[in-house]
C-alpha atoms as a printed R data frame, in Angstrom:
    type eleno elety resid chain resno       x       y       z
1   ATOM     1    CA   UNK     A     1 -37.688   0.085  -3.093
2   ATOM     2    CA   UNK     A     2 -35.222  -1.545  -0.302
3   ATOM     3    CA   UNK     A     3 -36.677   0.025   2.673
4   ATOM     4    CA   UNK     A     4 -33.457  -0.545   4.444
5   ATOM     5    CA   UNK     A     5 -31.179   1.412   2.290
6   ATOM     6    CA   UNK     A     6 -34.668   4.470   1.955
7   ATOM     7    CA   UNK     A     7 -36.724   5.798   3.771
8   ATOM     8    CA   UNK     A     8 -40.189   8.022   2.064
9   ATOM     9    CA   UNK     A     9 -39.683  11.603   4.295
10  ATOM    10    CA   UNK     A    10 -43.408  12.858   4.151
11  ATOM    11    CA   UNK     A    11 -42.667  15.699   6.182
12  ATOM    12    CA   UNK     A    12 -40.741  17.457   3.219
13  ATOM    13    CA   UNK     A    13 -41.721  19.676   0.700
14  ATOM    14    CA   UNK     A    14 -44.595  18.277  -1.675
15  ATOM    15    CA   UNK     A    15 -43.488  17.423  -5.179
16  ATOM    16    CA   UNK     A    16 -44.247  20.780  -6.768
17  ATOM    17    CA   UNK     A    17 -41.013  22.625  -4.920
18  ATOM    18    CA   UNK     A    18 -37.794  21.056  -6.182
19  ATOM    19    CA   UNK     A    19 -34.366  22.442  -4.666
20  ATOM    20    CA   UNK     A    20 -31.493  22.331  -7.528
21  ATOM    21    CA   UNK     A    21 -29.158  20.458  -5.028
22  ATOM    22    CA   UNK     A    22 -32.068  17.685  -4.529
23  ATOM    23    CA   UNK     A    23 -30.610  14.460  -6.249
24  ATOM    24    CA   UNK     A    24 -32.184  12.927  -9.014
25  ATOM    25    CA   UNK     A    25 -33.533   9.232  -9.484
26  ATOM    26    CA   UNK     A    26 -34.024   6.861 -12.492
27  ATOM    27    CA   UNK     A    27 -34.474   3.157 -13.766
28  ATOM    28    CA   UNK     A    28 -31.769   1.958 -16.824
29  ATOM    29    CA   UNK     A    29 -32.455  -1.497 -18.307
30  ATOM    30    CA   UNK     A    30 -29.121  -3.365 -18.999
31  ATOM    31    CA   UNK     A    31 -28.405  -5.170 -21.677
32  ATOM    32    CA   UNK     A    32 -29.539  -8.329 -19.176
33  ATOM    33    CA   UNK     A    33 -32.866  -7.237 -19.592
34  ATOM    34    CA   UNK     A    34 -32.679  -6.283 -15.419
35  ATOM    35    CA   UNK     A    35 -33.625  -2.720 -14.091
36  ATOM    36    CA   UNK     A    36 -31.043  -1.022 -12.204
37  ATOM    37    CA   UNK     A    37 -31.582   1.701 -10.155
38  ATOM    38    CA   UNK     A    38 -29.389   4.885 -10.861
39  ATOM    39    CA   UNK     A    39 -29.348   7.979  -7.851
40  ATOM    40    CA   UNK     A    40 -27.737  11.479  -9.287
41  ATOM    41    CA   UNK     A    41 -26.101  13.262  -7.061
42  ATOM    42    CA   UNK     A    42 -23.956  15.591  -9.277
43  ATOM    43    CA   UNK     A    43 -25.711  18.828  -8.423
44  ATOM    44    CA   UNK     A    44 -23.892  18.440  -5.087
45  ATOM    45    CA   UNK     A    45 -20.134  18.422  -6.434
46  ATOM    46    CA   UNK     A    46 -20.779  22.593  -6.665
47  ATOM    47    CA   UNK     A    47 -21.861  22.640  -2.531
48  ATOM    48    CA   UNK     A    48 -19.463  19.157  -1.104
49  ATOM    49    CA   UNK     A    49 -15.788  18.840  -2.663
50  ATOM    50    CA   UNK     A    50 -14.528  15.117  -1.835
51  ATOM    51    CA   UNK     A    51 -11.244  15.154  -0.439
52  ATOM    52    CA   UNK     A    52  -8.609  14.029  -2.930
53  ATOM    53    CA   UNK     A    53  -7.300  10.945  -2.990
54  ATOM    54    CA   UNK     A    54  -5.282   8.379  -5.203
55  ATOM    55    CA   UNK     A    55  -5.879   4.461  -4.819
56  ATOM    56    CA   UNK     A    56  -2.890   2.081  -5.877
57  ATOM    57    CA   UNK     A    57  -2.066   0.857  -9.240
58  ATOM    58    CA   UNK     A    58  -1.319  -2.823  -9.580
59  ATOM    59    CA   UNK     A    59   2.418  -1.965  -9.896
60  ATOM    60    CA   UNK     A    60   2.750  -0.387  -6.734
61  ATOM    61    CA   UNK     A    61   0.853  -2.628  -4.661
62  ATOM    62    CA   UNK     A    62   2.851  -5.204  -5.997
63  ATOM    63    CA   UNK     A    63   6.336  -3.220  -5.612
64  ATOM    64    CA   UNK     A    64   5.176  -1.596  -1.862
65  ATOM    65    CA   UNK     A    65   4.447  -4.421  -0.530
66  ATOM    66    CA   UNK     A    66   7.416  -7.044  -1.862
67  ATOM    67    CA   UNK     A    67   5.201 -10.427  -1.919
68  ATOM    68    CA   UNK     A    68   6.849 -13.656  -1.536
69  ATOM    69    CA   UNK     A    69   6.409 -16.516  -3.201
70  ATOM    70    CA   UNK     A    70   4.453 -18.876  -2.236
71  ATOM    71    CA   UNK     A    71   1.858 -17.321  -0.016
72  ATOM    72    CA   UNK     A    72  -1.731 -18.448   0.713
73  ATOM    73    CA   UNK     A    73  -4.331 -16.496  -0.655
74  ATOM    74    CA   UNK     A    74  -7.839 -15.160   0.225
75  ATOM    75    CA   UNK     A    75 -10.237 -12.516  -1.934
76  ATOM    76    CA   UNK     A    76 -12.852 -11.171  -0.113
77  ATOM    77    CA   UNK     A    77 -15.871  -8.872  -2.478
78  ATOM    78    CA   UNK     A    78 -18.385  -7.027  -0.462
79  ATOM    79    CA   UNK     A    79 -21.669  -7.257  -1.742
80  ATOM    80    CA   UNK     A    80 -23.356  -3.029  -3.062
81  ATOM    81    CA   UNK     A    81 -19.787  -1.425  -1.712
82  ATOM    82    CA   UNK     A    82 -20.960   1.614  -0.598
83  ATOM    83    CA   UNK     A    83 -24.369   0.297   0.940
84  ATOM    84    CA   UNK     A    84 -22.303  -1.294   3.949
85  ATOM    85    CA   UNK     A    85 -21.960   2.453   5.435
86  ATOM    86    CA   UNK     A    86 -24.647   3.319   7.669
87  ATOM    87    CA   UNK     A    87 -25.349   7.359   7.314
88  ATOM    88    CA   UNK     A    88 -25.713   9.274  10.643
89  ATOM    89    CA   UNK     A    89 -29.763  10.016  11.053
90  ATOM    90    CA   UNK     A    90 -28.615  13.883  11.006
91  ATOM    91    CA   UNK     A    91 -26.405  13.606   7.763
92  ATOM    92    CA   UNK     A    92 -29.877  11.595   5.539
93  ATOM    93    CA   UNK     A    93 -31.108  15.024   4.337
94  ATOM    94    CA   UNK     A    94 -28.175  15.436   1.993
95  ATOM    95    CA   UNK     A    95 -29.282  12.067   0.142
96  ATOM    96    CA   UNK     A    96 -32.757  13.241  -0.816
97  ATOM    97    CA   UNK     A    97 -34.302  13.009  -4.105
98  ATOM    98    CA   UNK     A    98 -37.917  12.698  -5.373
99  ATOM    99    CA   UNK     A    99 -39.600   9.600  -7.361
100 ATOM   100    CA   UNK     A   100 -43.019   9.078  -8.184
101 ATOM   101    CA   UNK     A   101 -44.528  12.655  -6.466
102 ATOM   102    CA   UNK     A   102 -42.683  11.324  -2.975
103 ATOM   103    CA   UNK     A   103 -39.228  12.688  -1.247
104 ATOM   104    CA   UNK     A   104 -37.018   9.817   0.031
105 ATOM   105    CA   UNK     A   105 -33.571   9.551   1.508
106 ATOM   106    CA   UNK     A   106 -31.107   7.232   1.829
107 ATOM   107    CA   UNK     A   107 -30.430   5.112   5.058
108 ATOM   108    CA   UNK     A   108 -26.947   3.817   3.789
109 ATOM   109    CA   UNK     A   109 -24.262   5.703   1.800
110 ATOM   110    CA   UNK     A   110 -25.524   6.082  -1.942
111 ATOM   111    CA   UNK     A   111 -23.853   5.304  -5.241
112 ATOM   112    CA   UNK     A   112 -23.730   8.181  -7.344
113 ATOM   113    CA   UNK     A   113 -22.696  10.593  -3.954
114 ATOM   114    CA   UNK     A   114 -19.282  12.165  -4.470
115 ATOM   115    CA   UNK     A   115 -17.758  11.438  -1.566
116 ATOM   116    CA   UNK     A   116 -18.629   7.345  -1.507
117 ATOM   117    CA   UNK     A   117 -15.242   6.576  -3.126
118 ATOM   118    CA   UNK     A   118 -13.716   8.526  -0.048
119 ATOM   119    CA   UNK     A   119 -15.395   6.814   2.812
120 ATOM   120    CA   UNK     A   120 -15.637   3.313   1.414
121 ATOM   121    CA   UNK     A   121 -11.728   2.996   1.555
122 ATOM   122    CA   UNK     A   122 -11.103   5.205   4.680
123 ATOM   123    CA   UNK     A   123 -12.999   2.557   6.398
124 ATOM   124    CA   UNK     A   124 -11.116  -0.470   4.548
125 ATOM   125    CA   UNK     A   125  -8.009   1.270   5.721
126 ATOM   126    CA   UNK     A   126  -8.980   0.572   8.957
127 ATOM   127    CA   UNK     A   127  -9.862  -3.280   8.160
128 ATOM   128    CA   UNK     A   128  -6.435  -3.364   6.662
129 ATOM   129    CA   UNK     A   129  -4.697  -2.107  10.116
130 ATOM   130    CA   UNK     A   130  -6.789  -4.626  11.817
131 ATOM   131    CA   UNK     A   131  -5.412  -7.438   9.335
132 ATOM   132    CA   UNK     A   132  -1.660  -6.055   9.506
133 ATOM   133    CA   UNK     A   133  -1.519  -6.956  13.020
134 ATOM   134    CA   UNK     A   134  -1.415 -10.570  11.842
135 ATOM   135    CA   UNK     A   135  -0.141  -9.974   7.967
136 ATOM   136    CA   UNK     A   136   1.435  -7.233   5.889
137 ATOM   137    CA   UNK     A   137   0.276  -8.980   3.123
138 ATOM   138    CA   UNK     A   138  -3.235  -7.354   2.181
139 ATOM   139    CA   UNK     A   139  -4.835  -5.004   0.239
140 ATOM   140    CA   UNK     A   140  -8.092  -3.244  -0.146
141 ATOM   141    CA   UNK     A   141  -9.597  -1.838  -2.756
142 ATOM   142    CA   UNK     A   142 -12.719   0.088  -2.198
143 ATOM   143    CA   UNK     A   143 -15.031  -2.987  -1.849
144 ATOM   144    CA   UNK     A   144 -11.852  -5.981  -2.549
145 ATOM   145    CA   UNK     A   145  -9.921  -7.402  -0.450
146 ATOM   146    CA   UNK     A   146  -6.710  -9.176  -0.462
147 ATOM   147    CA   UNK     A   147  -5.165 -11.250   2.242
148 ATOM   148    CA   UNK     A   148  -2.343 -13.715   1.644
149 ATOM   149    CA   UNK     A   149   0.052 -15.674   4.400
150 ATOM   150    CA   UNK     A   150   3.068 -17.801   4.507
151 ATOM   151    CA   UNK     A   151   0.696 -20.431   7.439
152 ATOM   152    CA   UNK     A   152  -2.753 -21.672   5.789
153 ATOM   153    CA   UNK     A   153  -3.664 -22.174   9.046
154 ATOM   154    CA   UNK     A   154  -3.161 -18.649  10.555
155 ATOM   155    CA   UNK     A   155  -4.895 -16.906   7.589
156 ATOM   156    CA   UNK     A   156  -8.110 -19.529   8.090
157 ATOM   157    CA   UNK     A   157  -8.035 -18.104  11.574
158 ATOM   158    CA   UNK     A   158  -7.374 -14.927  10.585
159 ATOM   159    CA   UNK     A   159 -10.287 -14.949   8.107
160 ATOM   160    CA   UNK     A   160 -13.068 -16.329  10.341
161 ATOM   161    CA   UNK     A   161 -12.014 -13.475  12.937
162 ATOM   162    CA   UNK     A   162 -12.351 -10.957   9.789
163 ATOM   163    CA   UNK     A   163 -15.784 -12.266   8.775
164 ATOM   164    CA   UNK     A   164 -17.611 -11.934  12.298
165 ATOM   165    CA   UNK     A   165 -16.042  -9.115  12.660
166 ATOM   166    CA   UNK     A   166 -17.044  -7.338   9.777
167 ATOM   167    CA   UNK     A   167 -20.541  -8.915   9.960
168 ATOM   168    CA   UNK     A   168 -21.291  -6.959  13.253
169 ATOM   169    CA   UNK     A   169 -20.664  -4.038  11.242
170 ATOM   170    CA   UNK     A   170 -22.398  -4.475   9.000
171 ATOM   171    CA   UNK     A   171 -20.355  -5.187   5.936
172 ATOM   172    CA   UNK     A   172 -22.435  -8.139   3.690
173 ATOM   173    CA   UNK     A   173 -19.915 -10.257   1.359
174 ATOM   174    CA   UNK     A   174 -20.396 -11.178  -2.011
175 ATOM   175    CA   UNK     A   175 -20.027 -14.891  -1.306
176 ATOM   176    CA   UNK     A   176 -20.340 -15.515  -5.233
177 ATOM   177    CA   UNK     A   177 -16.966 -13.311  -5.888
178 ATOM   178    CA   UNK     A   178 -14.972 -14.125  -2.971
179 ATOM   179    CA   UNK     A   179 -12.140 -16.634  -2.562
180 ATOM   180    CA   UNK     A   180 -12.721 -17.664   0.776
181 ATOM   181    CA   UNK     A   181 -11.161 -20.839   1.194
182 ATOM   182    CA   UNK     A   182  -7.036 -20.540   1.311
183 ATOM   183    CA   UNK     A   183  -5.767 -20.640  -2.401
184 ATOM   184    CA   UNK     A   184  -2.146 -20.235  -3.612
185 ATOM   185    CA   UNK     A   185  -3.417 -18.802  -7.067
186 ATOM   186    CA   UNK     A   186  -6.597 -16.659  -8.024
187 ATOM   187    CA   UNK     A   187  -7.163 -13.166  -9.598
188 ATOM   188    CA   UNK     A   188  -7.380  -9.653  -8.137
189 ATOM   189    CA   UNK     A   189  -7.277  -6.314  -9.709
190 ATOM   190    CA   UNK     A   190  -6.348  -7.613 -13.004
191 ATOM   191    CA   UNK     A   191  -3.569 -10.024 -12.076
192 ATOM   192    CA   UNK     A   192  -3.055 -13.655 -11.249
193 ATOM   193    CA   UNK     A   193  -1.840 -14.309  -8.067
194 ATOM   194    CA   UNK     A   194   0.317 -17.454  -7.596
195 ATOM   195    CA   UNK     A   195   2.527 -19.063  -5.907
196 ATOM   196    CA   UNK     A   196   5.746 -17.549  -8.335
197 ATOM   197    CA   UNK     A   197   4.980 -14.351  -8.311
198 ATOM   198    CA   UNK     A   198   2.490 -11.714  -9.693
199 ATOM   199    CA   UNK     A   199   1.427 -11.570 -13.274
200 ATOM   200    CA   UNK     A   200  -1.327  -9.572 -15.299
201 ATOM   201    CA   UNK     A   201  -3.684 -11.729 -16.439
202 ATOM   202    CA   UNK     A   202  -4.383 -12.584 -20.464
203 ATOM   203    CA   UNK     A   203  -7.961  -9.750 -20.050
204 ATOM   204    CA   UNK     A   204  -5.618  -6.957 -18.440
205 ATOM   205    CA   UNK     A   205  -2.864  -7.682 -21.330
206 ATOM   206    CA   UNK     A   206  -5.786  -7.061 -23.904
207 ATOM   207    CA   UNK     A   207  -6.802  -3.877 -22.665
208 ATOM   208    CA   UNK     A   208  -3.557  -2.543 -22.198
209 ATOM   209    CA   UNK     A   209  -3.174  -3.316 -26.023
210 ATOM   210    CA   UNK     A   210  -6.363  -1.942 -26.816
211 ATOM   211    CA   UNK     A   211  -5.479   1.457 -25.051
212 ATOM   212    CA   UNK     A   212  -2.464   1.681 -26.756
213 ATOM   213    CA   UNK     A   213  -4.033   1.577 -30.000
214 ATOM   214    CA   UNK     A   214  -6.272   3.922 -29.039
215 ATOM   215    CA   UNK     A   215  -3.893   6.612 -27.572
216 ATOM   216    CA   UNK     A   216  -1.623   5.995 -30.838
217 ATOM   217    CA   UNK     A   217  -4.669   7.112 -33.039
218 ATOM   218    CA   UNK     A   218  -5.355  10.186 -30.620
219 ATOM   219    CA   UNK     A   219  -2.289  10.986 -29.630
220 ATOM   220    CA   UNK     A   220  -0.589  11.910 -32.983
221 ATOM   221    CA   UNK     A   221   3.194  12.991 -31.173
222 ATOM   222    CA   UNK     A   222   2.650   9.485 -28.872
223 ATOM   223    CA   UNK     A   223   3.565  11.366 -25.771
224 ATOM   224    CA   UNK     A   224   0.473   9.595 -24.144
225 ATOM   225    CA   UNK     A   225   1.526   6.353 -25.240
226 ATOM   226    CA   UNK     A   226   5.364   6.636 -24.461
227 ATOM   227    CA   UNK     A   227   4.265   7.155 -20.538
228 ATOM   228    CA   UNK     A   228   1.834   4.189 -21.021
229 ATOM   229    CA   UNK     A   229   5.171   1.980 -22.805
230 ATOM   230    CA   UNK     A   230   7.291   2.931 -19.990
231 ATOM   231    CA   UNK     A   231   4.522   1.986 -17.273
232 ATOM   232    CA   UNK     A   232   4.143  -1.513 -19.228
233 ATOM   233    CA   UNK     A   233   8.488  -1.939 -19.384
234 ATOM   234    CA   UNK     A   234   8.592  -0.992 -15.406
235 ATOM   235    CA   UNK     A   235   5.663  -3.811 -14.917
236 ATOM   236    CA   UNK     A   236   7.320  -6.263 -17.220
237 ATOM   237    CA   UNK     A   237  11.105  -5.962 -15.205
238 ATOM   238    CA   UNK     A   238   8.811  -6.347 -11.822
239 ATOM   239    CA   UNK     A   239   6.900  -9.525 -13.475
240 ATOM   240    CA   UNK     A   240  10.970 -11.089 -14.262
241 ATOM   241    CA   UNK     A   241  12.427 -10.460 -10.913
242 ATOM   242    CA   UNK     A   242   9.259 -12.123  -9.566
């Protein structure tokens, strides 16, 4: 185990006692033939409630922001998301679990705890006011990150700043899935980014036909589907005014 995201606790209970709101751990092989780790935290959704929130759809990021044309574009992809967030030494107890007749906890924010999704974007939101003070074009997505400018120069700058920055944090990127040298096309959440505009990409378009299918086979009276038609006409008048 990554002894930087746990840490074995040998001063709690011995295996034997179990609370119910203890979280549970596992291995899953994927198809890849690699073992991934899953933590369970669900027995805590009865004790914490995450606070409610909504993150954008493609069309309103899009539409809220009113990009340009031909901006200059960077993707950044941090590396385990929620594992960037350091957990306060008096808040590790909630992340315990047992594994192999030991009690461990987590050092850094766990997948599987309810209230990651929360966290992990009310600290982006405060990445993206640092970036607004040079661009209103960005946006974050739990662990993406868009940043686009009119100046390739500025938004190099802009970048390096970003990256030191969010290394003293903490915050690892996934150099692999990040666009980190200035582009004026590449891909995030589903669309193409380019220098005329803002389309959905050729994967996106198949899934959206897929679901449709789907709904129309499930949805005998189609009143699923005729929300999903009029969310695809508003996205295809946005994609010809682009």
């Amino acid at each position: 185990m990554d002894k930087g995201r746990l840490r074995a606790d040998p001063g709690k209970p011995s295996h034997s006692w179990r609370s119910p709101d203890f979280g549970t751990f596992f291995l899953v092989r994927k198809p890849s033939s690699k073992i991934h780790p899953i933590a369970d935290f669900s027995a805590l959704t009865t004790c914490i409630e995450a606070p409610k929130f909504c993150l954008k759809s493609l069309y309103q990021v899009a539409t809220d922001t009113q990009w340009p044309r031909h901006l200059w574009y960077v993707k950044i992809d941090f590396k385990q998301a929620f594992f960037n967030i350091d957990l306060h030494p008096n808040l590790k107890f909630v992340t315990t679990f047992g594994y192999g007749g030991k009690f461990y906890q987590f050092n850094r924010l766990p997948f599987g705890f309810s209230l990651a999704p929360y966290f992990q974007q009310t600290l982006l939101n405060a990445v993206l006011t640092f970036i607004r003070k040079y661009t209103r074009f960005t946006y974050g997505h739990l662990d993406d990150l868009l940043i686009a400018h009119r100046d390739r120069a500025k938004l190099l700058v802009l970048v390096n700043v970003l990256r030191v920055k969010l290394k003293l944090a903490g915050w690892v990127l996934n150099t692999k899935k990040s666009v980190l040298n200035t582009v004026q096309k590449l891909t995030f959440l589903g669309a193409e980014w380019a220098g005329l505009g803002i389309k959905r990409s050729s994967e996106a378009s198949k899934f959206v036909k897929e679901s449709s299918k789907l709904l129309l086979t499930s949805d005998p009276k189609g009143i699923r589907l005729q929300t999903n038609t009029e969310n695809n006409k508003k996205m295809r008048r946005f994609h010809h005014n682009s």
